[in-house]
C-alpha positions in Angstrom: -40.7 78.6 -50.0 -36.5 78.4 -50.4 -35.2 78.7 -53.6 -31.6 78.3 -52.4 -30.5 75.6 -49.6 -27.7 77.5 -48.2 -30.6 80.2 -46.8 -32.2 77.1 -44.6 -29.0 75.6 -43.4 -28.2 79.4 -42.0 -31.3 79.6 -40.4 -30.8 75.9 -39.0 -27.7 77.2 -37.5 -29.5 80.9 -36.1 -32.0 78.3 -34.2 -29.3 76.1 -32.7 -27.5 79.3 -31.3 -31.0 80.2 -29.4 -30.9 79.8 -25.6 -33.2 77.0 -24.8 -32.4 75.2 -27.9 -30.5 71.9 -27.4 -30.8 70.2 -30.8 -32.4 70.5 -34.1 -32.0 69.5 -37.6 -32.9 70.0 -40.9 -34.7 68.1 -44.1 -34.7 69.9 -47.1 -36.8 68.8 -49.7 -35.2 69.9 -53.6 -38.0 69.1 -55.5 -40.0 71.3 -53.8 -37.6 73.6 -52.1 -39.3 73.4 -48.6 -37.2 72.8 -45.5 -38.2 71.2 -42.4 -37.2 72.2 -38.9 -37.0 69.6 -35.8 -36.3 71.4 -32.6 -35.5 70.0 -29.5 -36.0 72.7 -26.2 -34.1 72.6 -23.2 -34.5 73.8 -19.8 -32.8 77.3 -19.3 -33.3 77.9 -15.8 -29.9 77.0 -14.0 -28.9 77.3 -10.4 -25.7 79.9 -10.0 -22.8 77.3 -8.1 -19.2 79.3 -8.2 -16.8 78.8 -5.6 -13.0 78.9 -5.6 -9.4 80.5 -3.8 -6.4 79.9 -2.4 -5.1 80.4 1.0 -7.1 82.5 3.4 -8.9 83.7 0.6 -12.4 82.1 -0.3 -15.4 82.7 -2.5 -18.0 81.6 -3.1 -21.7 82.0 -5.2 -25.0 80.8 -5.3 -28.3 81.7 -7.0 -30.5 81.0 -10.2 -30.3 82.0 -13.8 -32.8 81.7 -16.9 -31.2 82.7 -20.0 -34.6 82.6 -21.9 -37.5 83.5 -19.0 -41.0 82.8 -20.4 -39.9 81.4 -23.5 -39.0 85.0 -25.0 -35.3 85.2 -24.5 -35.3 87.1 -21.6 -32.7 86.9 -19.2 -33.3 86.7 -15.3 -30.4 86.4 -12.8 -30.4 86.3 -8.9 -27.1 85.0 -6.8 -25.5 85.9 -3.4 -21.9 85.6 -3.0 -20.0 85.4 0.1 -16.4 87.1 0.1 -13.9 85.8 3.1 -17.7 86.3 5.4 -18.6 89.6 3.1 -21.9 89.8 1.6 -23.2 90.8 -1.6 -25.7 90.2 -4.0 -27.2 90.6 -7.5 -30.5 91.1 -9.2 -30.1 91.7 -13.4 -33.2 91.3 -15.4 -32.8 92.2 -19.3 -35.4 92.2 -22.3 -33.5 92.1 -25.2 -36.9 92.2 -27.7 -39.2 94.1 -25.8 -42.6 93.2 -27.3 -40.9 91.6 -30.5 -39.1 95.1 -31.0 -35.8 95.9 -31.9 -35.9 97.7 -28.8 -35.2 96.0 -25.5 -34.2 96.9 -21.3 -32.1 96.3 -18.5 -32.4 97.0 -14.9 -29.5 96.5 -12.9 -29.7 96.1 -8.7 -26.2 95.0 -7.3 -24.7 95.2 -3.7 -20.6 93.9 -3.4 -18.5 93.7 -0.6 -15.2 92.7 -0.6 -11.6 93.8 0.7 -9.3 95.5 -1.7 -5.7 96.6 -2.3 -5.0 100.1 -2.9 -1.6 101.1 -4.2 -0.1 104.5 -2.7 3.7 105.7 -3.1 4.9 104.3 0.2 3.1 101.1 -0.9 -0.5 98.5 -0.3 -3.2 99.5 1.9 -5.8 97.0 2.4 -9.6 98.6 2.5 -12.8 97.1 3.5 -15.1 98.1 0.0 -18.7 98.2 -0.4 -20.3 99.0 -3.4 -24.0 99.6 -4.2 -25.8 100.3 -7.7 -29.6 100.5 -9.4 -28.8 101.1 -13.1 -31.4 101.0 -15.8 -30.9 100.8 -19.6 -31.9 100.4 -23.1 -31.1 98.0 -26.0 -30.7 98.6 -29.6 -31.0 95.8 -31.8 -29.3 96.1 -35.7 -30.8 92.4 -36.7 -29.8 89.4 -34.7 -26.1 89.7 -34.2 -25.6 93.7 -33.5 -26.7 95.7 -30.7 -25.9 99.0 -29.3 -26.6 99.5 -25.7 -26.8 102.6 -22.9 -27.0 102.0 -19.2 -27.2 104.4 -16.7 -25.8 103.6 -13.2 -25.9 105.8 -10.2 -23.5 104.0 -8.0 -22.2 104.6 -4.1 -18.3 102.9 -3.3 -17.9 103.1 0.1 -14.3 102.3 2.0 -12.8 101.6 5.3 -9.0 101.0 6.3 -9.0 97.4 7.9 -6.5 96.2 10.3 -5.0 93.7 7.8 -1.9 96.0 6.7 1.4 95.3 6.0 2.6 98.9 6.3 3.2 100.2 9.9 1.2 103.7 9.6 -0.1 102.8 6.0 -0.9 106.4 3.6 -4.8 107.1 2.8 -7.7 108.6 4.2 -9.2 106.0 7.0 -12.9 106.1 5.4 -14.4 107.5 2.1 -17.6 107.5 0.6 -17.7 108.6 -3.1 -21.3 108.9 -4.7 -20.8 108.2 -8.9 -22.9 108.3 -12.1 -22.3 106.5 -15.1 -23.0 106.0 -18.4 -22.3 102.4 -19.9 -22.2 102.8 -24.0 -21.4 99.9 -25.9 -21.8 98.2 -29.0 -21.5 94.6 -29.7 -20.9 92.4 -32.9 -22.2 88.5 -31.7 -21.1 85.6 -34.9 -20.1 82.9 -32.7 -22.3 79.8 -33.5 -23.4 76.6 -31.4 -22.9 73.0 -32.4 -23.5 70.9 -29.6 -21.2 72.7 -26.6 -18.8 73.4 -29.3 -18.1 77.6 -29.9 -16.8 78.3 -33.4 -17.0 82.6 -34.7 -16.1 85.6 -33.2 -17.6 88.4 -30.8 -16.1 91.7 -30.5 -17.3 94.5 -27.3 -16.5 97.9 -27.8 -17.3 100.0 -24.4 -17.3 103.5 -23.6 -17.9 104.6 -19.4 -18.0 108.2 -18.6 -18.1 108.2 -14.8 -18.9 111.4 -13.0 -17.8 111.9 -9.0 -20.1 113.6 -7.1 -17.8 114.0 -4.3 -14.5 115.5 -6.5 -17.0 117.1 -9.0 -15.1 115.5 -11.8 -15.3 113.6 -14.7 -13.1 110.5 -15.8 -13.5 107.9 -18.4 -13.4 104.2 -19.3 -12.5 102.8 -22.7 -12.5 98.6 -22.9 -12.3 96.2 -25.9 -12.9 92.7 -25.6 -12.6 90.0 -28.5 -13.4 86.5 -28.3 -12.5 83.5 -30.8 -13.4 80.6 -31.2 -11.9 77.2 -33.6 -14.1 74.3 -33.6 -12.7 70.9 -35.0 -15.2 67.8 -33.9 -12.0 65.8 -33.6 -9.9 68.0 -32.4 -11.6 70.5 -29.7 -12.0 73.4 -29.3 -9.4 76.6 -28.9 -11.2 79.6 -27.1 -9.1 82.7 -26.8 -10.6 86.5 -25.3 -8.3 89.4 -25.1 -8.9 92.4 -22.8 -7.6 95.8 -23.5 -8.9 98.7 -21.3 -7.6 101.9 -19.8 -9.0 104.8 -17.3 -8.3 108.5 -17.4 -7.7 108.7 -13.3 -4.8 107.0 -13.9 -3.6 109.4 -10.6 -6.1 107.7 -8.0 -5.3 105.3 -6.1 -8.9 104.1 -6.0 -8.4 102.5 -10.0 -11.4 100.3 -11.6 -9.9 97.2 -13.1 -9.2 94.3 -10.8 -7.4 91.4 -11.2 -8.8 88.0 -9.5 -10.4 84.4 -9.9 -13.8 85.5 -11.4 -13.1 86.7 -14.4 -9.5 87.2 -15.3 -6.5 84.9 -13.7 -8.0 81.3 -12.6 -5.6 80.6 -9.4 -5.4 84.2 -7.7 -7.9 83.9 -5.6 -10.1 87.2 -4.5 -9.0 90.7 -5.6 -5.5 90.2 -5.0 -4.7 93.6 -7.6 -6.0 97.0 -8.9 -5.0 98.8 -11.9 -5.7 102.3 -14.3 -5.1 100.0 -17.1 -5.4 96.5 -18.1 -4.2 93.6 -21.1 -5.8 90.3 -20.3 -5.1 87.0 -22.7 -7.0 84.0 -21.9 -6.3 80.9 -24.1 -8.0 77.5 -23.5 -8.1 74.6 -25.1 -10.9 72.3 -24.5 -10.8 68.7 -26.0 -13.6 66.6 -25.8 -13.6 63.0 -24.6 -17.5 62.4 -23.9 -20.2 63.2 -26.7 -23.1 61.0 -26.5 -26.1 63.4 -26.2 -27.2 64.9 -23.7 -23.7 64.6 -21.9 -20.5 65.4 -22.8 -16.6 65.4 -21.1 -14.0 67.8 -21.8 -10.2 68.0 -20.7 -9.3 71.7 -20.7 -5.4 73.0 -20.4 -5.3 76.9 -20.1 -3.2 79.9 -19.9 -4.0 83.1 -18.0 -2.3 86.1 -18.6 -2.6 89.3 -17.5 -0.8 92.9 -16.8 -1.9 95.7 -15.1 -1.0 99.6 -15.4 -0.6 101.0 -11.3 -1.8 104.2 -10.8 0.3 106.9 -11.5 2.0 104.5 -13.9 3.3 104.9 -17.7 1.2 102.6 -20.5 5.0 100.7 -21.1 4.0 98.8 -17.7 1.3 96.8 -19.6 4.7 95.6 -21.1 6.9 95.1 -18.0 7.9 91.6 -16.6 7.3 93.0 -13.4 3.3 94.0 -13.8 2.8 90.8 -15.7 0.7 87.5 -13.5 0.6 84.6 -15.5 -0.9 81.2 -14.4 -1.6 78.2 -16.2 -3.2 75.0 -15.2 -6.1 72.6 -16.2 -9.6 71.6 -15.4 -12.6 69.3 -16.5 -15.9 70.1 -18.1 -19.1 67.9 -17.4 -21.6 68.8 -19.4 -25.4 68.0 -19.3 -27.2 69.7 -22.2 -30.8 69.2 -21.6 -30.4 72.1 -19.5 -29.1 75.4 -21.1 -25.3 76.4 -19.8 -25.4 73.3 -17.5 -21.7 72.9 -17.5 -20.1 71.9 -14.1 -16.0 73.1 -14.5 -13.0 72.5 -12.1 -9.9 74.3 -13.2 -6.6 74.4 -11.1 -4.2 78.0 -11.9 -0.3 77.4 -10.8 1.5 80.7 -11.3 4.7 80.2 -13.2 6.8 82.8 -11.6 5.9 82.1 -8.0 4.4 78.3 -7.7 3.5 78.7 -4.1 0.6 80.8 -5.3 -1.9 78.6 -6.8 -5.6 78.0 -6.3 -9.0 76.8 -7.8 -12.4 77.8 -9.1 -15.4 75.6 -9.4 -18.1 77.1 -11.1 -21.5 76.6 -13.5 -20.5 77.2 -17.2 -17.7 77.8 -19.4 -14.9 80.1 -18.2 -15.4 82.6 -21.4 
């Protein structure tokens, strides 16, 4: 028994923002102060479709995906991707609740291949890069909207000097094999709540890496933040926005961890086209909503990209230099199909605005961010 409505309306609004949820509503009786739930379930298990690129440098992914495996909000994920003819792969399996406990898991298997710039005085080397990883971790849950998380990865990057180079006798060892530990700490802070496919609330990552090199014997760390925002207004749209900040303390390797590309930073550059000891991302979209007659829905989407890397070696005022900045902007089109969870089919098309000639696309299941 309620003895105030606001409490079931809040909890109508924590059951929409379930995976495997589509639709519910409400009736709340005064009289007796009793509410009523209707729920409508979905399908959650979604093939993986992502494909996208620009000149002489294509992606493309495929797999499946259950955001809420057996009915207990697990999460199961399984997808190959194919990198200009390079293979790689991912299995990711996490139990958020493990047994109804504020406990939960995660384990981890991933295998990527791709080719990579490297940034050395005299200028870019190209590298083939192979990178293989089994990391396991715990969850711990602070009620339904906080969690504090540890993964361990041990992790082997493996690279090899191509024959794609656009220095004559380009700088850097020809092969190297580095064999890494890390530990993955982060805590997150989740108020963003569903209405249909419209986002409206916040979520906030903070994430602390500690990485340890077997081969250099050293230590370095990671520190990221991430924020995302989103306004909902039924007539209006919907204005998503996610801001990146991270920086590395190896700022003197040439081998840096943040990338910039097409999956999930700058729509329109195609595969890793950049590496960087630091990063600033801003993504803004803006999604407006043509279609909603339930289960489908239409949006128009116009976005803007932007991004800046720190080289290595480099000073933190390059995160503010025109030079280190790649900005693209562009629009795309959501079809949507809610009686499956996340079944969102997007087409967006990046034009960089300080070099048009480098442009590009990315087809994929699922919002952007």
């Amino acid at each position: 028994m309620f003895l105030f409505k606001d409490q079931p309306e809040k909890d109508l609004q924590r059951i929409k923002n379930i995976p495997g949820v589509g639709y519910a509503t409400m009736q709340f009786d005064s009289v007796n102060s009793i509410a009523r739930y209707q729920i409508y379930e979905v399908n959650t298990l979604l093939p993986i479709i992502n494909f996208g690129g620009i000149k002489d440098n294509y992606w493309y992914r495929l797999g499946l995906a259950d955001a809420n495996f057996r009915g207990e909000g697990q999460n199961i994920s399984l997808h190959y991707q194919n990198n200009d003819g390079r293979h790689s792969g991912q299995f990711y399996y996490r139990d958020p609740f493990f047994i109804g406990s504020r406990w939960g898991y995660i384990i981890d298997i991933n295998r990527w291949a791709s080719e990579e710039p490297l940034f050395f005085e005299e200028g870019r080397v190209n590298y083939e890069f192979r990178y293989s990883n089994l990391g396991l971790g715990i969850i711990r849950n602070f009620g339904i909207n906080r969690r504090l998380q540890f993964v361990g990865n041990y992790f082997i990057e493996e690279y090899q000097k191509n024959s794609n180079q656009q220095l004559q006798n380009p700088p850097g060892p020809d092969a190297l094999r580095q064999p890494k530990f890390l530990i993955n700490s982060s805590f997150t802070e989740n108020f963003i709540n569903y209405n249909f496919f419209l986002l409206d609330g916040y979520e906030w990552r903070f994430q602390l890496q500690n990485v340890y090199n077997f081969s250099e014997r050293d230590f370095f760390h990671i520190v990221q933040f991430q924020l995302k925002r989103f306004f909902s207004q039924p007539r209006f749209g919907n204005l998503a926005l996610r801001f990146r900040l991270a920086f590395s303390t190896n700022n003197y390797s040439p081998f840096a961890p943040f990338v910039a590309d097409s999956y999930v930073n700058i729509r329109g550059v195609g595969n890793r086209i950049d590496r960087g000891t630091g990063q600033a991302i801003f993504n803004l979209e803006y999604r407006k909503t043509i279609l909603k007659a339930y289960p489908f829905g239409i949006q128009l989407v116009a976005f803007s990209d932007l991004g800046s890397w720190r080289n290595p070696g480099g000073q933190l005022n390059e995160l503010i230099s025109r030079d280190s900045f790649r900005h693209f902007v562009g629009g795309g089109i959501r079809m949507i199909y809610q009686q499956i969870f996340g079944a969102t089919f997007r087409v967006d098309y990046g034009i960089d605005l300080y070099d048009p000639k480098q442009r590009g696309f990315v087809l994929g299941l699922g919002q952007y961010f």
